[in-house]
C-alpha positions in Angstrom: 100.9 113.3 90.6 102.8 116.4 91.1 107.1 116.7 91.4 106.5 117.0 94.8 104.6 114.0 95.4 107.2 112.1 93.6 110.5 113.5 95.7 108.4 113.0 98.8 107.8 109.1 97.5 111.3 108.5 96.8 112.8 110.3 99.8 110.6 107.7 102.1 112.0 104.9 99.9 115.2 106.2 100.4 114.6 106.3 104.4 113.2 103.2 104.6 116.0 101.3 102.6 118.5 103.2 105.0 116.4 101.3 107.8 116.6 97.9 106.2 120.6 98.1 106.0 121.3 99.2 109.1 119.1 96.9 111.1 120.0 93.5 111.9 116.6 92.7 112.5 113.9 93.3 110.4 112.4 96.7 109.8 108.7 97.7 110.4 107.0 100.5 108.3 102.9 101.3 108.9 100.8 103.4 107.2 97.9 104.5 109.1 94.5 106.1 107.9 91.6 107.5 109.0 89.4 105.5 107.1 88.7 102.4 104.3 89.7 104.3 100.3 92.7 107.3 101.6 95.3 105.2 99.4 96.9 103.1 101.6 97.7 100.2 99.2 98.3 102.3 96.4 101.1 104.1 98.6 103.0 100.8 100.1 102.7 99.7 96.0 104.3 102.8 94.7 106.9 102.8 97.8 107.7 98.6 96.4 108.4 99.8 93.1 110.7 102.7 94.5 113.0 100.3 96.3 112.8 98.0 93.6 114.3 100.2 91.4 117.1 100.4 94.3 117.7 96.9 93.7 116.4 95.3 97.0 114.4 92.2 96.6 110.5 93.3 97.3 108.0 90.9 97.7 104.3 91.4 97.2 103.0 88.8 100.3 99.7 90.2 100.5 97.8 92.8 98.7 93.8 94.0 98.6 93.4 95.8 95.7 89.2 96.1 96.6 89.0 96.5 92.7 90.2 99.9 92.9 91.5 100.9 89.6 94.2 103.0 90.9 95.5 100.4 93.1 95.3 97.8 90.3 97.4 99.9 87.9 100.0 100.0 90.4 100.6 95.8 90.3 103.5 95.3 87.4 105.1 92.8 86.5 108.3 93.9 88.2 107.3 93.1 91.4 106.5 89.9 92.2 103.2 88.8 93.8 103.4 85.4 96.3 100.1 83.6 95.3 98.1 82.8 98.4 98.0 80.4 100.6 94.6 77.8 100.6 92.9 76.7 103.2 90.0 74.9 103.8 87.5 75.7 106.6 84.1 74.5 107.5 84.2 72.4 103.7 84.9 76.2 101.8 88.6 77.3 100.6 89.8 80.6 102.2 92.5 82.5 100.6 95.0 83.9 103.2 98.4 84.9 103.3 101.1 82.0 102.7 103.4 83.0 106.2 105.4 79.8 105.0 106.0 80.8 101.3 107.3 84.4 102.1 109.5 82.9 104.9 111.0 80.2 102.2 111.0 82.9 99.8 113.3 85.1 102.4 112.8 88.5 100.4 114.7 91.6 102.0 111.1 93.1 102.3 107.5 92.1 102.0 104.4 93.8 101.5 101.9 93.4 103.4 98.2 94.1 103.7 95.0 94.3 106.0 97.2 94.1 109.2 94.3 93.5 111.3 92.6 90.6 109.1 92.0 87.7 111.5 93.3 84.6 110.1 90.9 81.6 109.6 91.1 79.1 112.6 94.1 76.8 112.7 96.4 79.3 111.0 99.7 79.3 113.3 98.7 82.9 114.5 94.9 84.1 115.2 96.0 87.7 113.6 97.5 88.7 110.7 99.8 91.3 113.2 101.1 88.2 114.9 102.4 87.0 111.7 104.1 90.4 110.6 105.5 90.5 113.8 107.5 87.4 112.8 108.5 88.0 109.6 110.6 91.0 111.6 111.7 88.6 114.3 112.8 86.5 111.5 114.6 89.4 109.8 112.2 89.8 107.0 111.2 93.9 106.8 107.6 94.5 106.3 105.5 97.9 104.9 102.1 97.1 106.0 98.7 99.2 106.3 95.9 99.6 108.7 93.4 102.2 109.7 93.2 103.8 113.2 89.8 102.2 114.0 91.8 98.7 114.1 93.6 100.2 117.3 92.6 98.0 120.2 92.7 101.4 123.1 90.7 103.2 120.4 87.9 100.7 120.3 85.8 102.3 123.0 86.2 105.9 121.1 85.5 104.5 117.8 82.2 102.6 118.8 81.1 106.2 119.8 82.1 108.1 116.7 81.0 105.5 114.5 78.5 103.3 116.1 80.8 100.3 114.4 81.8 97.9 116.8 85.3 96.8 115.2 86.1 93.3 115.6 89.4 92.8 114.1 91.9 94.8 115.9 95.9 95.3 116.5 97.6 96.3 120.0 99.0 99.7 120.2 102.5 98.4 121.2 102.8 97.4 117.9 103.0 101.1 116.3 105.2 101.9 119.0 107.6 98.8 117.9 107.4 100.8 114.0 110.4 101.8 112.7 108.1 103.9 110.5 104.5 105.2 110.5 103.0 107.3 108.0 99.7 108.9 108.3 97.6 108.9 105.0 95.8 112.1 105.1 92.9 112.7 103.2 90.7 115.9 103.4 87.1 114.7 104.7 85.7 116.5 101.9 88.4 114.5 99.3 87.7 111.0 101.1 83.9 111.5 100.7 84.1 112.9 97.0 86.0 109.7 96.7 83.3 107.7 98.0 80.8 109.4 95.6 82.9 108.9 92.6 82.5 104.8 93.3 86.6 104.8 93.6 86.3 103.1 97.2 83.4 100.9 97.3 80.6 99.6 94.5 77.8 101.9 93.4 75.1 100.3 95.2 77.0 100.4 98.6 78.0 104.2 98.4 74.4 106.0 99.6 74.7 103.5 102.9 78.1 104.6 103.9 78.1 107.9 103.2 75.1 108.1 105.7 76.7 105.7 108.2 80.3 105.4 108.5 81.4 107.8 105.8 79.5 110.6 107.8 81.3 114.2 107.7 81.3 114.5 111.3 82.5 110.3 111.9 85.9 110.8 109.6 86.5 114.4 110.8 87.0 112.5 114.4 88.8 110.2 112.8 91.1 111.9 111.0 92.1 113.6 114.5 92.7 110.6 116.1 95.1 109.3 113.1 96.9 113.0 113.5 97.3 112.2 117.4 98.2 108.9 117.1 100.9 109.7 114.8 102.4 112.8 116.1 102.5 111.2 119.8 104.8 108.5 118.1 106.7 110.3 116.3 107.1 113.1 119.6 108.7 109.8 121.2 111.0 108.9 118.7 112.6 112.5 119.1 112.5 112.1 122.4 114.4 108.6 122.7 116.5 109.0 118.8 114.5 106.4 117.7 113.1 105.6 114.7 116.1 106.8 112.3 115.7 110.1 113.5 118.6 112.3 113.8 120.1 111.2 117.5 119.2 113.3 120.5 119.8 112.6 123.8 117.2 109.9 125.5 114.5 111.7 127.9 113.7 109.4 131.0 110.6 108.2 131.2 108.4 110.1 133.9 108.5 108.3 137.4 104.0 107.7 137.0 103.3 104.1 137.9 99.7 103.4 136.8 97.6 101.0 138.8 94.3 99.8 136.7 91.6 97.9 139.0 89.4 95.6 137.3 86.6 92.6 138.1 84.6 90.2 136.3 82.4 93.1 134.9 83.5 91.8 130.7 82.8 95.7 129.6 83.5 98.1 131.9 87.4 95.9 132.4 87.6 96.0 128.8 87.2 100.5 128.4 89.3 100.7 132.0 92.1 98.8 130.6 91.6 100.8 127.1 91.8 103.5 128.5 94.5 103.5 131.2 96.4 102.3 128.5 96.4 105.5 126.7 97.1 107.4 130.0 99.9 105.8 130.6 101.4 106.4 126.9 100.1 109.9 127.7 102.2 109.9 130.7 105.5 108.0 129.1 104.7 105.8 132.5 107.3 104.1 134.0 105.4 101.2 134.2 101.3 101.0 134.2 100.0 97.7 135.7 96.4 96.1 135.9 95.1 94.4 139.4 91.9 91.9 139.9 91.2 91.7 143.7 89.4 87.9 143.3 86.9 87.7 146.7 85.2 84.7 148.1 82.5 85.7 146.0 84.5 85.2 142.8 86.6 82.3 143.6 86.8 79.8 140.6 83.7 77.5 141.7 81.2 80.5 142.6 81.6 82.4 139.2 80.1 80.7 135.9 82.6 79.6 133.1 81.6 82.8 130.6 83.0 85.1 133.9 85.9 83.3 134.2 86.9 83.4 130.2 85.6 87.1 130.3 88.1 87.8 132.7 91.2 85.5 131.4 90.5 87.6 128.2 90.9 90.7 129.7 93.8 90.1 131.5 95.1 88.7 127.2 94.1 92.2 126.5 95.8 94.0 129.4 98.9 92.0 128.7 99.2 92.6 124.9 98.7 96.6 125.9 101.9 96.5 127.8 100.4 95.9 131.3 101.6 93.9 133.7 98.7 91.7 135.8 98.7 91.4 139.3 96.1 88.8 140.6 95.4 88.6 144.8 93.0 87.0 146.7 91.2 88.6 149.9 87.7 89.4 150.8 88.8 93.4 151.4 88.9 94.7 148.0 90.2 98.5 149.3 92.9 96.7 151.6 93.8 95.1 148.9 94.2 97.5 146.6 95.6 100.0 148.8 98.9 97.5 149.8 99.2 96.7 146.2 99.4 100.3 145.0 101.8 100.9 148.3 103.8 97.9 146.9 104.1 98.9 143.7 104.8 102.5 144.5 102.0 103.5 141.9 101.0 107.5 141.4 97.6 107.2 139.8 94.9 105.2 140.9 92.6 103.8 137.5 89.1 102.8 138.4 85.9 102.4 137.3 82.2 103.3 138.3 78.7 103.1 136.7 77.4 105.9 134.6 74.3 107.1 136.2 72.6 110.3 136.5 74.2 111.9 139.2 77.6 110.9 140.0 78.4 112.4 143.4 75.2 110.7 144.9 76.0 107.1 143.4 79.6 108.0 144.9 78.0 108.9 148.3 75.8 105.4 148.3 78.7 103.6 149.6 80.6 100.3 147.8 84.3 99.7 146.8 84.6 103.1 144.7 83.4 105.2 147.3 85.2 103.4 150.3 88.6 103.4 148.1 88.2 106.7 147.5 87.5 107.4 151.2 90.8 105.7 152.1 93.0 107.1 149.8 92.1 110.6 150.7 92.3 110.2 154.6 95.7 108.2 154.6 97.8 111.6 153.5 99.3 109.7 150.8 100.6 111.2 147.2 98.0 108.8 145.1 95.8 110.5 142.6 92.8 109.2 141.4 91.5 108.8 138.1 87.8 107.5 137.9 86.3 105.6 134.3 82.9 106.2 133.5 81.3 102.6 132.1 
C-alpha cells in the first residue's frame, strides 16, 4: 500500500464522517465494482477502522470475507463484529443479518455487505437493500458494497455480456439516493491475475470462471458500465450540489416526459421498462411513466393467473425504478395511448416490437406498433418515438 493509497483512504474517511455529522438522517456510502474479488470488502473494512480511529462508533453488521486472506486480515479486534442473526427455514439454520440487533445496538455507522443478498422468506424485508434502506430512515449511516451486475436496468445488458442471468438485484434509485459511491477499479488484466492467483475464488473453481464469467472481453464491458454508472451520478450531484459536493447552483431538470407502453408479454415489459428507465436518467426526465392499455382480451377473467402476476410484477418493477403506472381500460390500444401521452404531455414515446429479420417489413404488416406509429406521425404532433427491440 503506497502513501497515496493511504491519504486517499483517510481523505474518504474524512468525507464521509463530514456526511454523518451534518445529516440528520442517516448517510448512505456504496461501493461499486465491476466484478466478484476488486476489493470491495477489504475497502469498506479499512474505511471502518479509519473512522474508528476518529472516534465514531462503527459497527461491523455484516461482512463476507469469501476466505480471502486480505479481507480476513483486515477484521481486528477494534471493531466490533454483530454475530448473526439465525433463522430456520425448510428445517436448516440460515445465517443472515440481525436488522433487529444493529437497530438495538444504534451505532453511528454500520457496515454492511452483499447489498443485493435476498433474505430467506419471512425476514421483515425480501432484500437486503430494503433493510439498508431503513437503517438510514432510522438514522443509522451505512457503507455497503455491490457490483454493477446487481443493477436491476442493467440486467438485460448484463445477460448479454455475460450469459449470467442475475437473480438478486437492487433498483437504481437506490445509487441515486447515495450520499457516496465509489467505483472499485481494477485493471481487467489485475482482476483476472487475481483470479489465477486463487485470491478470489478456490483453486478448483478458477479454470471455469476464467472461461465464463471472468472472460477478458465480459469484465472489460463491465468495467465500462461501473465507469458510466458512476460518473453519470456523480455528473448529477454537480449538477444539483448534492452529495457533499462543493454547492453550485441547481440545474432544472429537462422538460422530457417519458411514456413506456407495456402488456402482459413477462419479457419484452421487463427490458422496455429497463430500458426506458435509463433513458430517462439519461434525459434527467421530468417525469418518465409506464402505461398498460388492459383490452377485452386481457380483462382479469380471460388472462390466466401467471399473466396476471407477470404483469402485477412488472408494474413492482416499474414502480421501484421511479415510474409512475398508469392503468386504462379500452379495446383501442393507439387511442388509448395517444390521449394518455396527450394527457400527460409526454415527449418520447417508449415501445416495444419483436426482433425479427427485417424490421421495416414486420413494421409494414400492420398491428398496434405500426398503427401507433402511423398516428403519431400524421397528427403533426411534437412526440418522438423510441422503439425496443425484444
Amino acid at each position: 500500500m503506497s502513501p497515496s493509497d493511504d491519504l486517499q483512504r483517510d481523505a474518504s474517511a474524512e468525507r464521509f464522517l463530514r456526511l454523518v455529522q451534518q445529516k440528520r438522517r442517516g448517510t448512505l456510502k456504496i461501493y461499486l465494482g465491476l466484478a466478484a474479488g476488486v476489493g470491495k470488502t477489504y475497502r469498506m473494512l479499512q474505511e471502518a477502522q479509519e473512522l474508528h480511529r476518529y472516534g465514531v462508533d462503527v459497527l461491523l453488521g455484516y461482512i463476507e470475507t469469501h476466505g480471502r486472506p486480505g479481507t480476513v486480515a483486515q477484521l481486528t479486534r477494534e471493531l466490533p463484529l454483530l454475530p448473526r442473526k439465525q433463522v430456520f427455514y425448510k428445517g436448516h439454520a440460515v445465517e443472515e443479518m440481525d436488522l433487529d440487533g444493529i437497530e438495538q445496538r444504534r451505532p453511528q455507522v454500520v457496515i454492511v455487505d452483499e447489498l443485493a443478498h435476498s433474505n430467506v422468506p419471512g425476514s421483515r424485508h425480501e432484500k437486503r437493500w430494503q433493510d439498508v434502506r431503513e437503517l438510514v430512515e432510522r438514522g443509522i449511516s451505512v457503507i455497503t458494497a455491490v457490483n454493477v451486475q446487481h443493477l436491476e436496468s442493467l440486467h438485460d445488458q448484463v445477460l448479454k455480456i455475460t450469459g449470467t442471468d442475475v437473480t438478486e438485484r437492487i433498483p437504481d434509485s437506490l445509487l441515486r439516493e447515495a450520499d457516496e459511491v465509489i467505483n472499485v477499479d481494477l485493471t481487467v488484466g489485475e482482476l483476472r491475475a487475481r483470479l489465477e492467483e486463487g485470491k478470489i475464488y478456490d483453486a478448483a473453481k478458477v479454470p471455469t470462471a476464467l472461461a465464463n464469467f471472468f472472460q477478458a472481453e465480459n469484465l472489460l464491458q463491465l468495467r465500462r458500465l461501473a465507469v458510466r454508472e458512476v460518473a453519470q451520478l456523480l455528473g448529477r450531484q454537480v449538477e444539483t450540489g448534492a452529495g457533499g459536493a462543493a454547492a453550485v447552483p441547481a440545474q432544472r431538470r429537462n422538460d422530457d416526459r417519458l411514456l413506456a407502453c407495456i402488456n402482459t408479454n413477462e419479457r419484452a415489459a421487463k427490458e422496455i421498462i429497463r430500458k426506458a428507465s435509463r433513458l430517462a436518467d439519461r434525459f434527467s426526465a421530468a417525469a418518465w411513466y409506464v402505461l398498460y392499455v388492459q383490452t377485452g382480451e386481457e380483462s382479469a377473467d380471460r388472462i390466466g393467473l401467471a399473466a396476471q402476476r407477470h404483469l402485477i410484477n412488472n408494474l413492482q418493477l416499474a414502480t421501484e425504478l421511479g415510474a409512475q403506472i398508469m392503468r386504462v381500460k379500452d379495446n383501442d390500444i393507439v387511442a388509448a395511448i395517444r390521449r394518455v401521452a396527450q394527457e400527460k404531455e409526454a415527449t418520447l414515446l417508449v415501445c416495444g416490437i419483436t426482433r425479427e429479420k427485417g424490421l421495416w417489413q414486420r413494421l409494414s404488416r400492420g398491428g398496434v406498433t405500426h398503427d401507433l406509429l402511423t398516428a403519431v406521425a400524421s397528427d403533426g404532433s411534437d412526440l418522438d418515438v423510441y422503439l425496443i427491440t425484444y
